[in-house]
C-alpha positions in Angstrom: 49.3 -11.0 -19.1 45.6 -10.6 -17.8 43.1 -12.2 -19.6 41.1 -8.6 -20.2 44.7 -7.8 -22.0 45.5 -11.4 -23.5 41.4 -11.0 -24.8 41.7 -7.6 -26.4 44.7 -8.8 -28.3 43.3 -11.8 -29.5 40.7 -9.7 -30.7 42.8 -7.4 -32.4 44.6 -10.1 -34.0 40.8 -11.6 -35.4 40.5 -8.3 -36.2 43.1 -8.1 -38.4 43.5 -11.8 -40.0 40.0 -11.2 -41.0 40.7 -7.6 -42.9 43.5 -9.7 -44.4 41.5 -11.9 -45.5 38.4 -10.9 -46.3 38.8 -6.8 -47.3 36.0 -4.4 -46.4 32.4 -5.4 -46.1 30.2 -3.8 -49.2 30.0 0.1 -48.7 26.0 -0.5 -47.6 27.3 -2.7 -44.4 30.4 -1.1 -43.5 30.4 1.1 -40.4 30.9 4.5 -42.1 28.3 4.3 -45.1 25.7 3.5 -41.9 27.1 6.1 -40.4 26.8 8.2 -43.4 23.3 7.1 -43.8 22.5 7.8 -40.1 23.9 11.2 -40.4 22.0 11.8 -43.4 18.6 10.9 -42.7 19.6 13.2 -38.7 20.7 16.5 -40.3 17.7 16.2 -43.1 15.0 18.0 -40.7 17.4 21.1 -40.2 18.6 21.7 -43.9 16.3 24.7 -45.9 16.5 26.5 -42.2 18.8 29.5 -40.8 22.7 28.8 -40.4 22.1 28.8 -36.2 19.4 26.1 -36.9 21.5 23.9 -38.8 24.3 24.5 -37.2 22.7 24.0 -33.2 20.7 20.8 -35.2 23.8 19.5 -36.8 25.7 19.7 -33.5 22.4 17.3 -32.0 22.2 14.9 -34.8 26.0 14.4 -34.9 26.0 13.8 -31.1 22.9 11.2 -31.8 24.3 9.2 -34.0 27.6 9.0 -32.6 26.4 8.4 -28.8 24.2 5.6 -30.4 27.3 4.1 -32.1 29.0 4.5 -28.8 26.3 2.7 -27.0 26.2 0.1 -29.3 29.7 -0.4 -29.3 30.1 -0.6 -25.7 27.1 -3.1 -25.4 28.3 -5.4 -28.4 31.6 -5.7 -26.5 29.8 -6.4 -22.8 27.8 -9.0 -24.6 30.5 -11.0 -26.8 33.0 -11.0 -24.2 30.6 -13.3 -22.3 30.6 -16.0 -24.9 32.9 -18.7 -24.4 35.1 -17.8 -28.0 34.3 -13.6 -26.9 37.5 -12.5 -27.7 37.2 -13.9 -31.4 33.8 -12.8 -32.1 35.2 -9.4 -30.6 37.3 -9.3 -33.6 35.0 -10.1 -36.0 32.7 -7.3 -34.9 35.8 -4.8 -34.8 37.1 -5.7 -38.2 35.3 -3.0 -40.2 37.1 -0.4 -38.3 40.5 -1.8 -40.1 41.3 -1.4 -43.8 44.8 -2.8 -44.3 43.5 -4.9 -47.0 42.0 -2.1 -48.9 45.2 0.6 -48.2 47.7 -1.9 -49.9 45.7 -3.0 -52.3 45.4 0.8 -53.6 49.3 1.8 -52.8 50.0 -1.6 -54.8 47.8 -0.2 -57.9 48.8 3.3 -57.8 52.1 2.4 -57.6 51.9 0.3 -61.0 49.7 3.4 -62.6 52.7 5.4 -61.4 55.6 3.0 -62.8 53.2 2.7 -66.5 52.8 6.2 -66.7 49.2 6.5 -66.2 48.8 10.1 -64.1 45.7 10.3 -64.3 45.1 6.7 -63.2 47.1 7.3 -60.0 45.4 10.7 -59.4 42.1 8.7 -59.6 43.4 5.8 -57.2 45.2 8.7 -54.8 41.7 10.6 -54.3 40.1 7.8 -53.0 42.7 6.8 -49.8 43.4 10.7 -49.0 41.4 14.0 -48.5 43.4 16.6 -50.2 42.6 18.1 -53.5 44.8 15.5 -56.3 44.0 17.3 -59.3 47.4 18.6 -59.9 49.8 16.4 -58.3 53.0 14.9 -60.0 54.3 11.7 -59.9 56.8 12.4 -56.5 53.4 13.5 -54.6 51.6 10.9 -55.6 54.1 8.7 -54.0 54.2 10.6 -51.2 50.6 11.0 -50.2 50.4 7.2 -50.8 53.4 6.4 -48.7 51.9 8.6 -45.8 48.3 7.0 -46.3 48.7 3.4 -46.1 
């Protein structure tokens, strides 16, 4: 085992004892609502202008923000593996990329919405751990688009 290896597994490991036990930071902090708000406040110049416009801007400010993320990333990691716990602070910074916590907490409740009868309850729960239109799904998709979520 190399230590670059035996590092990047204790950091996933952090990583993932932390999700565990702590869930998801609030949506403000976590990595995708700044995201979100990065992208947001990038693609605002271009809207109101002609589809090549947004389209050519889009392309920019999506390239932006995620080369900024990448950067920051890379020198995040460059920087805590150089402290003396690095691999453990490593995890802690790469635990908002995990959601363990958060996926079986929501199969656990739309499971019991499921087992009470509550459709519409598990619709609800479904729609917010997969992409796919859950208006009109039974019971046995439900299950299934939970099973193949978490």
């Amino acid at each position: 085992m190399t230590a670059r290896g035996g590092s990047r597994r204790t950091a996933l490991w952090t990583a993932l004892a932390a999700d565990l036990a702590v869930g998801d930071p609030p949506h403000r902090l976590h990595p995708v609502g700044l995201a979100g708000a990065a992208l947001g406040r990038s693609y605002a110049p271009f809207r109101r202008r002609s589809p090549a416009v947004q389209f050519l801007g889009g392309t920019l400010a999506l390239a932006g923000v995620a080369g900024a993320a990448g950067a920051g990333a890379h020198l995040a990691e460059r920087a805590l593996r150089r402290l003396p716990a690095g691999a453990a602070a490593l995890g802690v910074a790469l635990k908002p990329t995990l959601a363990l916590r958060q996926l079986l907490q929501e199969g656990w409740l739309i499971a019991r919405a499921l087992d009470a009868g509550d459709l519409d309850g598990a619709r609800g729960r479904v729609s917010t751990i997969v992409s796919r239109p859950t208006a009109d799904l039974g019971p046995p998709e439900i299950a299934a688009a939970t099973i193949e979520s978490v």
